[in-house]
TORMI-935456 format. One record per atom (N, C-alpha, C, CB): y, z, x; residue number from 1; residue in three letters; atom name. Coordinates in nm, 4 decimals, padded with zeros to 6 digits. Glycine has a CB too. Layout:
REM residues N
<yy = Y&zz = Z&xx = X&seq = NUM&type = ALA&atom = CA>
...
This chain:
REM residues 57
<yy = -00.1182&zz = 00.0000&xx = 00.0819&seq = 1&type = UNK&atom = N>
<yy = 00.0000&zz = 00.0000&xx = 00.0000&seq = 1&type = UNK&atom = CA>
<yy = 00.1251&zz = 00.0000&xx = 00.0867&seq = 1&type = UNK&atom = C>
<yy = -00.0005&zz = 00.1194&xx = -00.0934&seq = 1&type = UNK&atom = CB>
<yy = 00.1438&zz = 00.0839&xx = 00.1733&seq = 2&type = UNK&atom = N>
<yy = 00.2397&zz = 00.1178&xx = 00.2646&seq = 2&type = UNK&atom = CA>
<yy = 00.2240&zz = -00.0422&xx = 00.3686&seq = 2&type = UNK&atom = C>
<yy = 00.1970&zz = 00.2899&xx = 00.3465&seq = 2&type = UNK&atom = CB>
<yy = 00.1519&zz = -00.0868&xx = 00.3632&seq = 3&type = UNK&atom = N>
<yy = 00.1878&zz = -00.2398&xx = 00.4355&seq = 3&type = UNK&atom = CA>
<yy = 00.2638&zz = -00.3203&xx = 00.3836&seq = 3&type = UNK&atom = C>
<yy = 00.0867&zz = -00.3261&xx = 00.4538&seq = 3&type = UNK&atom = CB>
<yy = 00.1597&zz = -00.3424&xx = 00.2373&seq = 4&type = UNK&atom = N>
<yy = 00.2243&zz = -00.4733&xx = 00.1455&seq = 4&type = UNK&atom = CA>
<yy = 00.4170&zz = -00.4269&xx = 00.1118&seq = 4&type = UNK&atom = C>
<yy = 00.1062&zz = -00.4825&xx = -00.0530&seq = 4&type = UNK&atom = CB>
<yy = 00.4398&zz = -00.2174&xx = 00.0981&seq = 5&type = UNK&atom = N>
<yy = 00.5741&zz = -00.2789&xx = 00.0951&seq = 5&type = UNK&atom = CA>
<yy = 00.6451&zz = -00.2814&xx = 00.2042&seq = 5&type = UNK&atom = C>
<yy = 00.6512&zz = -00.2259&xx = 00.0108&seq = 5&type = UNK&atom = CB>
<yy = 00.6003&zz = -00.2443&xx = 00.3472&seq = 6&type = UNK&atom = N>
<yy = 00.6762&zz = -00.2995&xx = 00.4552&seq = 6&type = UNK&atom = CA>
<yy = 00.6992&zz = -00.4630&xx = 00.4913&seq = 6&type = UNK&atom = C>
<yy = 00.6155&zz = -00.2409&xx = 00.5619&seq = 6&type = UNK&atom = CB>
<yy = 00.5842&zz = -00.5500&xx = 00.4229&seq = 7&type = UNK&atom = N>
<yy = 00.5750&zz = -00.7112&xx = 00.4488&seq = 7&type = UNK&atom = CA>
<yy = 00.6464&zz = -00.7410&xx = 00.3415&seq = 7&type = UNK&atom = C>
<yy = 00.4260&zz = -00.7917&xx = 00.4529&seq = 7&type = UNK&atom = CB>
<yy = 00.6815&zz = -00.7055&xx = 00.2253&seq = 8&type = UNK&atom = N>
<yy = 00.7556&zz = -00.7490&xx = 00.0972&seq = 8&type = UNK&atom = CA>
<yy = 00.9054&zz = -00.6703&xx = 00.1699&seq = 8&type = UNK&atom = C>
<yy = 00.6764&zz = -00.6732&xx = -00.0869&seq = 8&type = UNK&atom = CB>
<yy = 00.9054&zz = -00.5823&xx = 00.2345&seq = 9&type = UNK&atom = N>
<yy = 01.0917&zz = -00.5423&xx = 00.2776&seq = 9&type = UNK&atom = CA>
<yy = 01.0889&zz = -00.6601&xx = 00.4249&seq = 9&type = UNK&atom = C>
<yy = 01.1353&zz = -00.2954&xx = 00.3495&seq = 9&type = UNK&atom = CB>
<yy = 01.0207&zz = -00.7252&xx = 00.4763&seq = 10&type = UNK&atom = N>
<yy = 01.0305&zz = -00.7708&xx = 00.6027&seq = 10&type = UNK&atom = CA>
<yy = 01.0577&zz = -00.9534&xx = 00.6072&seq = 10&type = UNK&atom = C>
<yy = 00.8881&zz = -00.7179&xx = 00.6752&seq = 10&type = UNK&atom = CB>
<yy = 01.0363&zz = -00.9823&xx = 00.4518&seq = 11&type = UNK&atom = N>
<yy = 01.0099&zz = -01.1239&xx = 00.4106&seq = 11&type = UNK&atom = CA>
<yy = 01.1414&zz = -01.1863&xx = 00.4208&seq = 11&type = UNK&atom = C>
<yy = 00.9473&zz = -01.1407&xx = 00.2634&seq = 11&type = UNK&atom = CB>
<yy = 01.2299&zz = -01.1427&xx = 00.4070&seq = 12&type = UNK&atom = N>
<yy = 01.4101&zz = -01.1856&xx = 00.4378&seq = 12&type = UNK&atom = CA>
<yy = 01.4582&zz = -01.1309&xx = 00.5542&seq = 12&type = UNK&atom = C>
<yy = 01.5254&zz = -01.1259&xx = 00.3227&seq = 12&type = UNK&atom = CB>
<yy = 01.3695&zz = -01.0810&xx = 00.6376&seq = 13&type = UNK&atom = N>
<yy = 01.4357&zz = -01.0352&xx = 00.7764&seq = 13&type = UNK&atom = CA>
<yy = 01.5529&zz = -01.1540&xx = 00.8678&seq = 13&type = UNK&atom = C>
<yy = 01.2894&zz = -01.0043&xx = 00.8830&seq = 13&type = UNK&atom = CB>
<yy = 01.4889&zz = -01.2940&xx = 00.8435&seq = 14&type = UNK&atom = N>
<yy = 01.5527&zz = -01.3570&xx = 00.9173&seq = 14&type = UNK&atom = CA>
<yy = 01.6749&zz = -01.4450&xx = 00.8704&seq = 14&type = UNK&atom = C>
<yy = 01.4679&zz = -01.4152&xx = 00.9724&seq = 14&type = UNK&atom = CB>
<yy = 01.7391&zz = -01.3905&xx = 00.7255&seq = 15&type = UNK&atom = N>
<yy = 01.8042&zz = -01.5011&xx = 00.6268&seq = 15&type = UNK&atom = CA>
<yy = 01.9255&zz = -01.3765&xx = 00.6061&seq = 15&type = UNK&atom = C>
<yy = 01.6907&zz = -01.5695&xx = 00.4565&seq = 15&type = UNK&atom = CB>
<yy = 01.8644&zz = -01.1950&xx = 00.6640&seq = 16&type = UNK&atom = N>
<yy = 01.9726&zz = -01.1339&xx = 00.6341&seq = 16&type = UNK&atom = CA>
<yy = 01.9850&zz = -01.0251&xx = 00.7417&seq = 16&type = UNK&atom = C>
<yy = 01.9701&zz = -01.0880&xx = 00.4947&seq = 16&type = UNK&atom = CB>
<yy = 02.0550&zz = -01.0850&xx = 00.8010&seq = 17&type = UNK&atom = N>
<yy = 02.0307&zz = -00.9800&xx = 00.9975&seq = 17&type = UNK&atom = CA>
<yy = 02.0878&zz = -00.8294&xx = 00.9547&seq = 17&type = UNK&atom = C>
<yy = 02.1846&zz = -01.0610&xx = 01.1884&seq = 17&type = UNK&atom = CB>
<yy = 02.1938&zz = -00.8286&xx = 00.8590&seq = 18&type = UNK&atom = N>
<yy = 02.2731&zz = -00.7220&xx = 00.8194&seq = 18&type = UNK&atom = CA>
<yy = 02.1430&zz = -00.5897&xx = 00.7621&seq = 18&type = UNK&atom = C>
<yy = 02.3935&zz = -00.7896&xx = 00.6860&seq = 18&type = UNK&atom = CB>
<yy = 02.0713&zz = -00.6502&xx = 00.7289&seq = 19&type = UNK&atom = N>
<yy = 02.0032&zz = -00.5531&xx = 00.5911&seq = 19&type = UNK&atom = CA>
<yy = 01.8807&zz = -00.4975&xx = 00.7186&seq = 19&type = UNK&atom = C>
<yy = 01.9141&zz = -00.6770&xx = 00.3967&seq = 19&type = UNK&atom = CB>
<yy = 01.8583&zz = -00.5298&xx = 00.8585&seq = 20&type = UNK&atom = N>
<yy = 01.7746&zz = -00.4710&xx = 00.9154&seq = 20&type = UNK&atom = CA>
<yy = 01.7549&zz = -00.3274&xx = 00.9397&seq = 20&type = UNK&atom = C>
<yy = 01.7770&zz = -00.5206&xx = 00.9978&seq = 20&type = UNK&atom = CB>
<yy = 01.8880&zz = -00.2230&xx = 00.9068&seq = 21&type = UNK&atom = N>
<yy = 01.9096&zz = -00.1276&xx = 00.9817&seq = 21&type = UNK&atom = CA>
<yy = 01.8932&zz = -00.0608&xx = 00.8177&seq = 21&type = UNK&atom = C>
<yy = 02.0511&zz = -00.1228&xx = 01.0954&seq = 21&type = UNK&atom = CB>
<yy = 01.9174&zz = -00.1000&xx = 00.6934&seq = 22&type = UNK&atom = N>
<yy = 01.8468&zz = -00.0731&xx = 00.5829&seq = 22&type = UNK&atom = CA>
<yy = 01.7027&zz = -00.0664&xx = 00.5059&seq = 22&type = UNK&atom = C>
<yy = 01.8924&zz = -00.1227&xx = 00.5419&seq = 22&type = UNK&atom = CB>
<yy = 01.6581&zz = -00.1638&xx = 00.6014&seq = 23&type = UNK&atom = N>
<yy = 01.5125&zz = -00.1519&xx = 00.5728&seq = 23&type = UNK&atom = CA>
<yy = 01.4335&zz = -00.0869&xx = 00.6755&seq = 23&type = UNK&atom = C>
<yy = 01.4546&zz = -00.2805&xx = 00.5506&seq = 23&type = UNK&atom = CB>
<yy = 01.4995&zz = -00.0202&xx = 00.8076&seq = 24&type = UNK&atom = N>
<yy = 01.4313&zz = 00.0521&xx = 00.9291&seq = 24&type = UNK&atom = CA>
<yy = 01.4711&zz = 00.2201&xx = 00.8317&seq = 24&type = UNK&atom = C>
<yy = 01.5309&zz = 00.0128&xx = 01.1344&seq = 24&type = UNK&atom = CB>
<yy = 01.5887&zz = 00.1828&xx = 00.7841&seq = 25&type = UNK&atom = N>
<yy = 01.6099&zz = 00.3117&xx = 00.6946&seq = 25&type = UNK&atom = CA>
<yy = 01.4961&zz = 00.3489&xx = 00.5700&seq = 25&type = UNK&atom = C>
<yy = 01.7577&zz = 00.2901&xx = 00.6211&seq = 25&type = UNK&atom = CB>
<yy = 01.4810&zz = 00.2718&xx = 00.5065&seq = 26&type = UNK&atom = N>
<yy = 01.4093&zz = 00.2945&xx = 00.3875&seq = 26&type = UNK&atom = CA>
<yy = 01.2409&zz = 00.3704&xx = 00.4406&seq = 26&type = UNK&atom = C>
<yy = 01.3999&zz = 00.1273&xx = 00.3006&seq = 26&type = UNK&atom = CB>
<yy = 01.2152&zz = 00.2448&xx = 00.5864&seq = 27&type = UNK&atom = N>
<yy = 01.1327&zz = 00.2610&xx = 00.6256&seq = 27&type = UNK&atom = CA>
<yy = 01.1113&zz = 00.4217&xx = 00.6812&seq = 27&type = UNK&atom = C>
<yy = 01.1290&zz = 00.1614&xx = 00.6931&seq = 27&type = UNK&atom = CB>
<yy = 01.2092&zz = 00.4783&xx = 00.7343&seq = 28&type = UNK&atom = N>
<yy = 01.2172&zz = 00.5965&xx = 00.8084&seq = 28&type = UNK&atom = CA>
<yy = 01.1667&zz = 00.7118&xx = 00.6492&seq = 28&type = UNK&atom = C>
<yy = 01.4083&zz = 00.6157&xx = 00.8964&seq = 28&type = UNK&atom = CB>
<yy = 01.2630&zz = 00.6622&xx = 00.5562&seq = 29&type = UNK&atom = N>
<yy = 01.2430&zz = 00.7886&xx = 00.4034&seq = 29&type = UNK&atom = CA>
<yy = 01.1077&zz = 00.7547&xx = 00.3602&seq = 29&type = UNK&atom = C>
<yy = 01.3667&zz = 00.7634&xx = 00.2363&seq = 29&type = UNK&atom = CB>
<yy = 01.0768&zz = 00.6744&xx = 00.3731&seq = 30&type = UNK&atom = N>
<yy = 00.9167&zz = 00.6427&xx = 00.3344&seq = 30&type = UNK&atom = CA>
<yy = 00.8117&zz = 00.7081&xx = 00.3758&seq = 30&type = UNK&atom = C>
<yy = 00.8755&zz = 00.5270&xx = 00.3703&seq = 30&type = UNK&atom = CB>
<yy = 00.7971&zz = 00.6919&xx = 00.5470&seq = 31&type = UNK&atom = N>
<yy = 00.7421&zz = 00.8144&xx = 00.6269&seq = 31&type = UNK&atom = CA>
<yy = 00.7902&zz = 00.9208&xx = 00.6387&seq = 31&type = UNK&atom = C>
<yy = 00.7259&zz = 00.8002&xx = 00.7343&seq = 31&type = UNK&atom = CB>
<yy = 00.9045&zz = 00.9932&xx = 00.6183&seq = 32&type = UNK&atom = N>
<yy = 00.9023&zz = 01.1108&xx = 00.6031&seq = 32&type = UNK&atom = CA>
<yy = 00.8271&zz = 01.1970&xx = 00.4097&seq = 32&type = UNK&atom = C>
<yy = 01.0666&zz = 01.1267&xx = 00.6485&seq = 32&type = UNK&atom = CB>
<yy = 00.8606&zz = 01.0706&xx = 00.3644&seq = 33&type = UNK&atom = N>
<yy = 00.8144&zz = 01.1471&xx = 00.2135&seq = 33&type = UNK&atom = CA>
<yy = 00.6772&zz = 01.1492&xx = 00.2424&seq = 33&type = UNK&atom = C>
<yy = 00.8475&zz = 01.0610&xx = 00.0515&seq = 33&type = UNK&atom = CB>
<yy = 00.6219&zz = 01.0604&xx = 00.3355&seq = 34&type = UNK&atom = N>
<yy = 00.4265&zz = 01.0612&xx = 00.3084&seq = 34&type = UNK&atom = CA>
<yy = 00.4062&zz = 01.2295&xx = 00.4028&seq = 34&type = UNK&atom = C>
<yy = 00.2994&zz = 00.8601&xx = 00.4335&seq = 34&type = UNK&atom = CB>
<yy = 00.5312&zz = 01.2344&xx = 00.5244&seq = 35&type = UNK&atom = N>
<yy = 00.4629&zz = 01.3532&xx = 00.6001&seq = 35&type = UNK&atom = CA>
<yy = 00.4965&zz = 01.4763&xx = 00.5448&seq = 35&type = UNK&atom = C>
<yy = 00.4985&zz = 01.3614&xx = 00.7453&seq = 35&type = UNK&atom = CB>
<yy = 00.5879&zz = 01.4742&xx = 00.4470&seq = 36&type = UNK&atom = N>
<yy = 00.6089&zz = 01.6251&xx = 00.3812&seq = 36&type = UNK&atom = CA>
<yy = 00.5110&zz = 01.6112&xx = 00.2386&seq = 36&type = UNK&atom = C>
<yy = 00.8044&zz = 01.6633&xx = 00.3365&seq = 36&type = UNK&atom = CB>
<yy = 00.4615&zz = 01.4858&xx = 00.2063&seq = 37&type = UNK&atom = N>
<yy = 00.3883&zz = 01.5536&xx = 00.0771&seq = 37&type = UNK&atom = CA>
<yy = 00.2250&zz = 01.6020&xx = 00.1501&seq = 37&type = UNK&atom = C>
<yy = 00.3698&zz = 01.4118&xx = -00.0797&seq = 37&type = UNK&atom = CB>
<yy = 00.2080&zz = 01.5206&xx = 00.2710&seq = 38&type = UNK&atom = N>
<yy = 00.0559&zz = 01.5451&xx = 00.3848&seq = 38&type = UNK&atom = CA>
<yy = 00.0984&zz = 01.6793&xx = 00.4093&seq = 38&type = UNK&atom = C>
<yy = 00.0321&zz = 01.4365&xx = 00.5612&seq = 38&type = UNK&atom = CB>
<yy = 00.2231&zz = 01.6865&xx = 00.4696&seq = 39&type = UNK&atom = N>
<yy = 00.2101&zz = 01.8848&xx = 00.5310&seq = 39&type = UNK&atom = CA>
<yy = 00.2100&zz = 01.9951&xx = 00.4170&seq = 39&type = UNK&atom = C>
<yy = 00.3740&zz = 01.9463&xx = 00.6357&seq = 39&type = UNK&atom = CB>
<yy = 00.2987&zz = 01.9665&xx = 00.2951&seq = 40&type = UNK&atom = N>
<yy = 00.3179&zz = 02.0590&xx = 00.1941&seq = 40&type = UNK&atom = CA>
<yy = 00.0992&zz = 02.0693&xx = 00.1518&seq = 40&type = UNK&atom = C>
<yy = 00.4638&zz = 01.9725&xx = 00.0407&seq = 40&type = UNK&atom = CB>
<yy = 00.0598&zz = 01.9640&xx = 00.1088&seq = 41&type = UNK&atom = N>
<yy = -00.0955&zz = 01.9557&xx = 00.0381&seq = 41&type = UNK&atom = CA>
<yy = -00.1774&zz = 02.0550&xx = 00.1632&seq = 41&type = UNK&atom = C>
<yy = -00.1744&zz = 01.7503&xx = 00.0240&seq = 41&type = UNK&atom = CB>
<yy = -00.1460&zz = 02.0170&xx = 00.2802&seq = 42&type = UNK&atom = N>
<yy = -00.2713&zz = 02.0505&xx = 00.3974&seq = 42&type = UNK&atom = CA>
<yy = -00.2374&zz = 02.1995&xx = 00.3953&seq = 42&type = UNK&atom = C>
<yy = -00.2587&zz = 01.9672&xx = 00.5806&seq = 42&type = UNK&atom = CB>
<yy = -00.1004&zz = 02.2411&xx = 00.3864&seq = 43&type = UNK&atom = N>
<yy = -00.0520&zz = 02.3707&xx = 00.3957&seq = 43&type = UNK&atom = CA>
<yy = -00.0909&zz = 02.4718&xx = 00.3361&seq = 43&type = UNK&atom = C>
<yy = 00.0471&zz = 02.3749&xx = 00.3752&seq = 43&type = UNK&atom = CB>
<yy = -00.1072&zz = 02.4418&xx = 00.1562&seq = 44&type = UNK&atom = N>
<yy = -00.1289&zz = 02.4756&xx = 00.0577&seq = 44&type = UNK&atom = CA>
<yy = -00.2950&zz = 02.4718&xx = 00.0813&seq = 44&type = UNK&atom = C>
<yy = -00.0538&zz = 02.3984&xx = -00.0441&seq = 44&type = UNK&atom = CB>
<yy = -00.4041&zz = 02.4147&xx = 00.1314&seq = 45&type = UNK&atom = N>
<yy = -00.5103&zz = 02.4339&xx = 00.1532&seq = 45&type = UNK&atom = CA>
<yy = -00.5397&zz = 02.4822&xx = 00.2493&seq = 45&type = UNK&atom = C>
<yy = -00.5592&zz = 02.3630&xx = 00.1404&seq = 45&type = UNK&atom = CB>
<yy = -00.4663&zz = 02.5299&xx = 00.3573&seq = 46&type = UNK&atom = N>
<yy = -00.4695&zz = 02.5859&xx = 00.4691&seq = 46&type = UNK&atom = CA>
<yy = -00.4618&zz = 02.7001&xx = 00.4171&seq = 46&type = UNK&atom = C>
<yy = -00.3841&zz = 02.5520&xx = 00.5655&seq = 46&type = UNK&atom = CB>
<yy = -00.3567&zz = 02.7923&xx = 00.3716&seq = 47&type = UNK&atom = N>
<yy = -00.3129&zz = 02.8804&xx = 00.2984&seq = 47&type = UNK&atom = CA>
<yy = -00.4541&zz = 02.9643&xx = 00.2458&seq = 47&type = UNK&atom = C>
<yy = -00.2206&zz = 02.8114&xx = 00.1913&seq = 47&type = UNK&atom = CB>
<yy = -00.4838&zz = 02.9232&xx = 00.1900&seq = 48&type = UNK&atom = N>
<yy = -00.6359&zz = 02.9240&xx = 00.1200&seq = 48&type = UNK&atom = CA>
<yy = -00.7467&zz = 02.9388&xx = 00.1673&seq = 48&type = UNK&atom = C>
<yy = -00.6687&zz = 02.8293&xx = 00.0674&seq = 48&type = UNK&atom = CB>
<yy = -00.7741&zz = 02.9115&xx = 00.2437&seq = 49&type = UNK&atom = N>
<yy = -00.8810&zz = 02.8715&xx = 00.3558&seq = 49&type = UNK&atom = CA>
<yy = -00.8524&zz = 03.0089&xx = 00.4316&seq = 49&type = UNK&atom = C>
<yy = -00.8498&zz = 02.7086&xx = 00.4575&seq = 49&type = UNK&atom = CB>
<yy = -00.7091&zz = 03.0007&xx = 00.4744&seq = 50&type = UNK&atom = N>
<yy = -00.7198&zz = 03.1758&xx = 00.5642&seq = 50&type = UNK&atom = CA>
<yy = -00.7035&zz = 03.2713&xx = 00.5296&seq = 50&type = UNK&atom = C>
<yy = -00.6495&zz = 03.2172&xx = 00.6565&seq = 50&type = UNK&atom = CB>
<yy = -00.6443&zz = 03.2609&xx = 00.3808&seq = 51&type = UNK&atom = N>
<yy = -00.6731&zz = 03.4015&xx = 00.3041&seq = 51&type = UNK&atom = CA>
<yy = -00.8335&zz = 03.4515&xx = 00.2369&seq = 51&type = UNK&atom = C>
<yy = -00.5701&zz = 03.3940&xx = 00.1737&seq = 51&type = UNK&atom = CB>
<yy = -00.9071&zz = 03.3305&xx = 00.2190&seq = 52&type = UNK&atom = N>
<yy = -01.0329&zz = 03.3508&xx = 00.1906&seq = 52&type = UNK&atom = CA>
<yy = -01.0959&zz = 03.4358&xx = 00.3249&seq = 52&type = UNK&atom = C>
<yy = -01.1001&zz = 03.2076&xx = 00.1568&seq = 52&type = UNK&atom = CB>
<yy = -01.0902&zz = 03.3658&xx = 00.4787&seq = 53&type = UNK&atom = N>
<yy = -01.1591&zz = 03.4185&xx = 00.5644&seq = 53&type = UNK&atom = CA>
<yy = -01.1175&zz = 03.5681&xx = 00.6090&seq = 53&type = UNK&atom = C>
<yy = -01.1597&zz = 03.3289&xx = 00.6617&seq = 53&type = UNK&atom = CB>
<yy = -00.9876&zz = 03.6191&xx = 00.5567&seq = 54&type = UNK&atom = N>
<yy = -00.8952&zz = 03.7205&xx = 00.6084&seq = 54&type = UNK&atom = CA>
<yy = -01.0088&zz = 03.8081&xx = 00.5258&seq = 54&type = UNK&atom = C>
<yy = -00.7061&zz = 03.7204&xx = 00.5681&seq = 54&type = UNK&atom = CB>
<yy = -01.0217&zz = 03.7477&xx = 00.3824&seq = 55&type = UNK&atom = N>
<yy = -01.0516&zz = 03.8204&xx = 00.3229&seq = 55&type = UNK&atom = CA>
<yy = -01.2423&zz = 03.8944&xx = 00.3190&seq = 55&type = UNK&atom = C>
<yy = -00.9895&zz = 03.7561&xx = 00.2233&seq = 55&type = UNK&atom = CB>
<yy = -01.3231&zz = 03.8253&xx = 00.4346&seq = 56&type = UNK&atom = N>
<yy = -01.4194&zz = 03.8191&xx = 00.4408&seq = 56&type = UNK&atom = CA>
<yy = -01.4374&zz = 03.8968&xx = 00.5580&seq = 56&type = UNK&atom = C>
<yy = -01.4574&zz = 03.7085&xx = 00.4252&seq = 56&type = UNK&atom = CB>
<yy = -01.3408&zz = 03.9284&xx = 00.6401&seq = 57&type = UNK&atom = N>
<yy = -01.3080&zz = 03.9838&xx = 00.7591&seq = 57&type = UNK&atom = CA>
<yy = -01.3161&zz = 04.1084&xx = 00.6988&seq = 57&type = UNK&atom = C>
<yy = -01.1792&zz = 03.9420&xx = 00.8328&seq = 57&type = UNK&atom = CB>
């Protein structure tokens, strides 16, 4: 998914030189939204995981 919309933002790269530093942008909010919803989920199961073992301790 994350390809097809980097090749669909990359398809006018060469017809609009201006819009490059907008689509390196979009690109940048894109990966940050995938690494805070990956750290918030892993966190939240992490969380879990060491209160279970704390709790077995």
């Amino acid at each position: 998914m994350l390809e097809k919309f980097i090749t669909l933002m990359l398809i006018g790269r060469d017809e609009e030189q201006g819009a490059t530093a907008v689509e390196y942008g979009l690109m940048v909010a894109l990966i940050a939204v995938a690494i805070i919803g990956t750290v918030s989920a892993l966190g939240t199961g992490l969380n879990g995981l060491f209160t279970t073992i704390t709790g077995s301790l």
